[in-house]
N, C-alpha and C positions, 0 to 999 in steps of 0.2 A: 607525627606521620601524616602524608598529605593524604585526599580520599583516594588517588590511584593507585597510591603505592597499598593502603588498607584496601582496597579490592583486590589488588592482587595478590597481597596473604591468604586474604579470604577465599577467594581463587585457586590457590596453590593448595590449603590446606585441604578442599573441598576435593582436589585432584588425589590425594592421598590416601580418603576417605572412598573414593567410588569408585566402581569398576566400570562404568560406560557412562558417557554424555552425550548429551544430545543436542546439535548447533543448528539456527534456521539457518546459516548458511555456509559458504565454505570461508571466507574472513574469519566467522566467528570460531569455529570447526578450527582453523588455523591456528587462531589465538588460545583456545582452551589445549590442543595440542602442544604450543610452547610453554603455558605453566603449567602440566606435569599430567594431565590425563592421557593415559595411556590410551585408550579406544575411545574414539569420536564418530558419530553418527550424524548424515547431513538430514535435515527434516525442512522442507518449506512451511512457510504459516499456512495457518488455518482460518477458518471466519465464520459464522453463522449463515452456511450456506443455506440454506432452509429457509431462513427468515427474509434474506434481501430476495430469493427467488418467488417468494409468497407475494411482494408488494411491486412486481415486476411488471408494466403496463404493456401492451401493444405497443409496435410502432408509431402507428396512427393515432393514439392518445398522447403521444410525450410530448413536452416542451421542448425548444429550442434551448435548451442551458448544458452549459458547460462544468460538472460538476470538480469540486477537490476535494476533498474529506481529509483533515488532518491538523495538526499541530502549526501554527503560524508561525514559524519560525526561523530567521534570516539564517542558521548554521545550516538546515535542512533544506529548507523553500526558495526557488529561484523564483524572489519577486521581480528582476527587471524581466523572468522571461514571461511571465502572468501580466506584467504592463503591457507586454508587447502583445499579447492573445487580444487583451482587454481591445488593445488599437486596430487587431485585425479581424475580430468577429461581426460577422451578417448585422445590420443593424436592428432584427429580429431577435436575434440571441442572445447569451447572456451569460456572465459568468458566477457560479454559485461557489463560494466558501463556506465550508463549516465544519466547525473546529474549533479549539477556543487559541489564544495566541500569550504560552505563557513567559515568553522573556519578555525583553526590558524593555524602557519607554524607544525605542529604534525600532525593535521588532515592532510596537503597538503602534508608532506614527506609518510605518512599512505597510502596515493591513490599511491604515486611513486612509492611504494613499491610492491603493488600490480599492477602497470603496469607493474616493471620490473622482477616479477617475471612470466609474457607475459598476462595481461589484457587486455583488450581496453577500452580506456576510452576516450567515445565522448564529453564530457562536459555537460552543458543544450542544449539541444534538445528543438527546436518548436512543438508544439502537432502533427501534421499532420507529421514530421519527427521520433516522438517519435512510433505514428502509424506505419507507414511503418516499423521500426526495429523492435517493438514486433511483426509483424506479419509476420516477418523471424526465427524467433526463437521460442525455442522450450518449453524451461521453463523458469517462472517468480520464482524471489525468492525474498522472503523480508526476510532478514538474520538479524533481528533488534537483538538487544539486547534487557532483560528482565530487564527491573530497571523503579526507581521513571519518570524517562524521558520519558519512554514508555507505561507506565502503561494506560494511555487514549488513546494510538495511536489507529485509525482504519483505515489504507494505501488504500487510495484510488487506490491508481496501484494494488490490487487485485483486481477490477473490471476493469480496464486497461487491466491486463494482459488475465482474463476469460476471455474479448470481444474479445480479439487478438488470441483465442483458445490457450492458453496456459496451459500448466501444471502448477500450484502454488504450493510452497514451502513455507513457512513459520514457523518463528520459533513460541513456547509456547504464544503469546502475548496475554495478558487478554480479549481485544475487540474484538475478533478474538474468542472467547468458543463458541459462537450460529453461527457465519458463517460455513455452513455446504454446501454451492454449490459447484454443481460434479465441479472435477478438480484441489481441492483445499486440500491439503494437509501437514499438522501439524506436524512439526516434534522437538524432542528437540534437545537442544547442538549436545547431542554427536549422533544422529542417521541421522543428518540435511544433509549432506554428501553425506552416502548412500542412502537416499532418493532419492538428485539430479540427482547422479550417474544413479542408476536405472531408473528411468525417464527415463533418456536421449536415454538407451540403450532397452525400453522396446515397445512393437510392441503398434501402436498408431492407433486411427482410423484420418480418417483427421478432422481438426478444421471447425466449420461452425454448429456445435451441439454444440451454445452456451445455457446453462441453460435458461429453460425460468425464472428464478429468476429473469436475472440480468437485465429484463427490468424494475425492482423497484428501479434500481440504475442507472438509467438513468437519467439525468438531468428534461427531458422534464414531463416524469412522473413524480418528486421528487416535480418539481417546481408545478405543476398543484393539489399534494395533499396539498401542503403547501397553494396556493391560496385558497379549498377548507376549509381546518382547521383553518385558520384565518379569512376566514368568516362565517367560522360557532363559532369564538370564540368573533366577533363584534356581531352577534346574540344575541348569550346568553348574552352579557354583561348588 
């Protein structure tokens, strides 16, 4: 048996067993509904809102850097469009990576290339270190690619980077159509760039007017409604 075909047993049987599920998005939500759960719940991620807003600097303190937080990954990460920021950023600024980069030697010459053409790339980062760097910097950008691979993603470092007062960037990704909190900014292929760009160079108020939204994507609230919905779903049983 291949591992999709064994995940989707696992899957199916898992739908047999439970009376509700719960998907971060509607792809996902989709998919658990075709192998056999009857009642499916949309949830967005969550993130240690708390913690990236504690390390959160003034305006007037940040750097000029462009931050990415994630996974190095040529099926996920659109490196020709990170070559092309790299060619059109202020000669001031700067593009931060960090992240560890776990496929194959293409993916790992992908990230060299983008260091050598002058990145930074810290590697994975500890939360509390991932903290302190988004909240020297100025924009977050999830530069994902649009395919089959991404199609469910919903990047919890957009609530990372919000908490950190950051400007968000983000390419078209489907889980991403109903997130509308200030700061957060949609762009395609080819306009994802100038976006940045602009960003970077456009007069800001200082960070610290974090959305009240994103205290629903906070852990502590997330886990507290969950405790709520599960007992109110032993209830009804």
């Amino acid at each position: 048996m291949s591992n999709r075909m064994a995940r989707r047993a696992t899957a199916t049987a898992l739908a047999q067993a439970a009376t509700l599920a719960f998907a971060s998005s509607p792809a996902i939500a989709a998919h658990l509904t075709q192998v056999g759960f009857l009642r499916v719940e949309t949830l967005t991620n969550v993130a240690d809102v708390e913690l990236f807003a504690s390390h959160a600097l003034p305006a007037q303190e940040r750097e000029e850097r462009v931050l990415f937080a994630g996974n190095l990954i040529r099926k996920k990460v659109d490196f020709l469009l990170l070559a092309e920021l790299l060619r059109s950023l202020p000669a001031n600024a700067c593009l931060v990576l960090a992240g560890p980069c776990t496929g194959d030697r293409t993916d790992r010459a992908a990230v060299s290339g983008l260091v050598h053409a002058g990145a930074i790339w810290l590697g994975a980062l500890a939360p509390s270190d991932l903290a302190d760097l988004a909240g020297r910097c100025r924009v977050g950008i999830v530069p994902y690619l649009v395919n089959d691979h991404t199609l469910g993603v919903n990047p919890l470092k957009i609530y990372e980077y919000l908490a950190a007062g950051l400007q968000v960037v983000t390419t078209e990704l489907p889980a991403l159509e109903s997130v509308t909190a200030p700061g957060i900014h949609t762009a395609s292929i080819e306009g994802f760039v100038g976006v940045v760009v602009g960003l970077m160079g456009a007069d800001r108020e200082g960070p610290g007017s974090h959305p009240a939204e994103l205290a629903a994507h906070s852990w502590p609230v997330r886990l507290e409604w969950l405790r709520a919905r599960v007992l109110q779903e032993i209830r009804e049983a």
